[in-house]
C-alpha positions as CSV (number, residue, x, y, z in Angstrom):
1,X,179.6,263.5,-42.7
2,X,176.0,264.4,-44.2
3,X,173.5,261.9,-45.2
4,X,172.7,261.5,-48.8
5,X,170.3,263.1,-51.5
6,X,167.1,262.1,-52.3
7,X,168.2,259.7,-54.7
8,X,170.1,257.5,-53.0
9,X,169.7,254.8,-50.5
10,X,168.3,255.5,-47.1
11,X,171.5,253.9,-45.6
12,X,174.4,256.2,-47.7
13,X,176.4,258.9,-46.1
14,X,178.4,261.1,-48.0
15,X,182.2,261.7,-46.6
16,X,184.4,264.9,-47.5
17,X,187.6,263.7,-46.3
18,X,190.7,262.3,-47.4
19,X,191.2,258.1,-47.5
20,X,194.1,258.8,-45.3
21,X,192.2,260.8,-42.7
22,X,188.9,259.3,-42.8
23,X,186.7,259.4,-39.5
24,X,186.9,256.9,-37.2
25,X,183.4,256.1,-36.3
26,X,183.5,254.9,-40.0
27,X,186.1,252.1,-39.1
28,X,184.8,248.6,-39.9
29,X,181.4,250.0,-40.7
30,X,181.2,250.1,-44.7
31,X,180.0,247.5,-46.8
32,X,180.7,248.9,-50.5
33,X,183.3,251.9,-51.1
34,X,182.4,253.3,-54.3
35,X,185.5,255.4,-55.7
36,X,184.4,257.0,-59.4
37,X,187.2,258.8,-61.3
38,X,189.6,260.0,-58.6
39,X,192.5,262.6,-59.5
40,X,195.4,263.7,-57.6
41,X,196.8,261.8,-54.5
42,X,193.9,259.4,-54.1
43,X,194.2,257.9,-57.4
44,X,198.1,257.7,-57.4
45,X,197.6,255.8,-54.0
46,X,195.3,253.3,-55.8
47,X,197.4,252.9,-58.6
48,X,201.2,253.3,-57.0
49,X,199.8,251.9,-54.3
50,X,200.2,254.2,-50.9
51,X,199.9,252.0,-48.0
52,X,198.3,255.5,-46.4
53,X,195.3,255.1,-49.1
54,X,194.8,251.6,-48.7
55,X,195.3,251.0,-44.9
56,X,192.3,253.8,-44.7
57,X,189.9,252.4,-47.0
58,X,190.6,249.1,-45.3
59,X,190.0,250.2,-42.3
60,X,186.4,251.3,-42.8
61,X,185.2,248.6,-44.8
62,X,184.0,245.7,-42.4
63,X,185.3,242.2,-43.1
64,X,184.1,241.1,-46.8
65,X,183.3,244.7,-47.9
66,X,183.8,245.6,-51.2
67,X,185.9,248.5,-52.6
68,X,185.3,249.1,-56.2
69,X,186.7,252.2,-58.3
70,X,186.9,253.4,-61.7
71,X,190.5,254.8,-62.8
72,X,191.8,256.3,-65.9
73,X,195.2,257.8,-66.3
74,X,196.8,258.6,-69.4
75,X,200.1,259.7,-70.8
76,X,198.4,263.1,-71.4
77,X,197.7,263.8,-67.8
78,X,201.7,262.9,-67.5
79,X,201.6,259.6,-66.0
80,X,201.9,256.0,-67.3
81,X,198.5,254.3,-68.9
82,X,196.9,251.9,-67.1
83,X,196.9,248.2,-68.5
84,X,196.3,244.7,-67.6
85,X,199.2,244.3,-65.0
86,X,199.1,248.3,-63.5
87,X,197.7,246.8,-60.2
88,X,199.7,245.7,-57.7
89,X,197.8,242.9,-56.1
90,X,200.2,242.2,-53.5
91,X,200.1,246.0,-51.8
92,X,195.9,245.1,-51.6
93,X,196.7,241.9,-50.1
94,X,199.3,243.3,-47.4
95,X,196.3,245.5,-46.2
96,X,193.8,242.8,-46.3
97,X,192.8,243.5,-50.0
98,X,191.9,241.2,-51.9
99,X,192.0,241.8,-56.0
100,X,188.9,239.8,-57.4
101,X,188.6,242.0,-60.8
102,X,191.2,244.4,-62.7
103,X,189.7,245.4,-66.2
104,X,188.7,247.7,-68.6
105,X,185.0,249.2,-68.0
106,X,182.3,248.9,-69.9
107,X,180.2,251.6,-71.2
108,X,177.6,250.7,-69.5
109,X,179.7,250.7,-65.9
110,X,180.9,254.4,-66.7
111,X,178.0,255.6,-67.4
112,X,176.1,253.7,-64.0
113,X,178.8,256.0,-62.2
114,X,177.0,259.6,-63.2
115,X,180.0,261.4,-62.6
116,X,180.4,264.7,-64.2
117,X,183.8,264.2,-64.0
118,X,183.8,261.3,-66.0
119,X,181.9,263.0,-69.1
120,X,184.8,266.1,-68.7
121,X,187.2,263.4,-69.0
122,X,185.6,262.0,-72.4
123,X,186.0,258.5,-69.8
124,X,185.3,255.6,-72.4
125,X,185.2,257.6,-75.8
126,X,188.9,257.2,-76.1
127,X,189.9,257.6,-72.8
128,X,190.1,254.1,-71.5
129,X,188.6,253.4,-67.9
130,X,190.1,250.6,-65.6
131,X,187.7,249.2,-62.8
132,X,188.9,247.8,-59.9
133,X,187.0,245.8,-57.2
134,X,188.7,244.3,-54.1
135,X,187.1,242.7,-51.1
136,X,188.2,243.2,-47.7
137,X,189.3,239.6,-46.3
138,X,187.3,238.0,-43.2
139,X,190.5,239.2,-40.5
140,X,189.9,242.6,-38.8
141,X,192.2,245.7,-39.7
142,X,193.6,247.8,-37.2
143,X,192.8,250.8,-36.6
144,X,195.1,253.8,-37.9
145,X,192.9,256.8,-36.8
146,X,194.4,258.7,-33.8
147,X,192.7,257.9,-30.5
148,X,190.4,260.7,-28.8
């Protein structure tokens, strides 16, 4: 874990680590988990869902924290578009999830992310961009990480 550049709040910490694998000392203490444009397994296990991906952000968020990502697939990357019923609410909710929005992302929203990877994607000029927010419900989540 590092702390954060110049521009961003005092408070952020920037993780490199896999949702599956993410430190312990981070368990229950994040308030928003910003995901921006994720490929490979992270954004399959947001989309498919994985109960590995979700059971790991869940577990660092603290009760009422808010998970929110941006997600475009497309048949081009070889994988089914996203639409209005891609998400499956009821994986969130069996990890203590809730859905609150599912929707397409306005311009204004991609471009608020800054992700370079974003712009490579064309994200929002004919690539269509999902966002999903979920809030982490009031009961505590146990803890997956292995014990020291």
């Amino acid at each position: 874990m590092r702390r954060a550049s110049q521009h961003a709040p005092a408070n952020a910490i920037f993780v490199v680590a896999a949702a599956e694998g993410l430190p312990a000392e981070l368990d229950g203490a994040v308030s928003e988990l910003s995901i921006y444009f994720p490929w490979g397994s992270l954004l399959r296990g947001l989309v498919a869902p994985s109960s590995e991906v979700l059971s790991g952000s869940a577990r660092v968020l603290r009760p009422g924290g808010m998970l929110t990502a941006l997600l475009s697939i497309t048949e081009r990357d070889g994988n089914k578009p996203l639409d209005a019923g891609s998400i499956d609410r009821a994986a969130y909710a069996s990890h203590g999830l809730r859905v609150i929005e599912w929707r397409a992302a306005t311009p204004a929203e991609i471009a608020g992310s800054d992700s370079s990877w974003a712009k490579r994607l064309g994200a929002g000029h004919g690539r269509p961009v999902w966002r999903l927010c979920a809030e982490l419900s009031g009961r505590s989540v146990p803890s997956t990480s292995p014990t020291p």
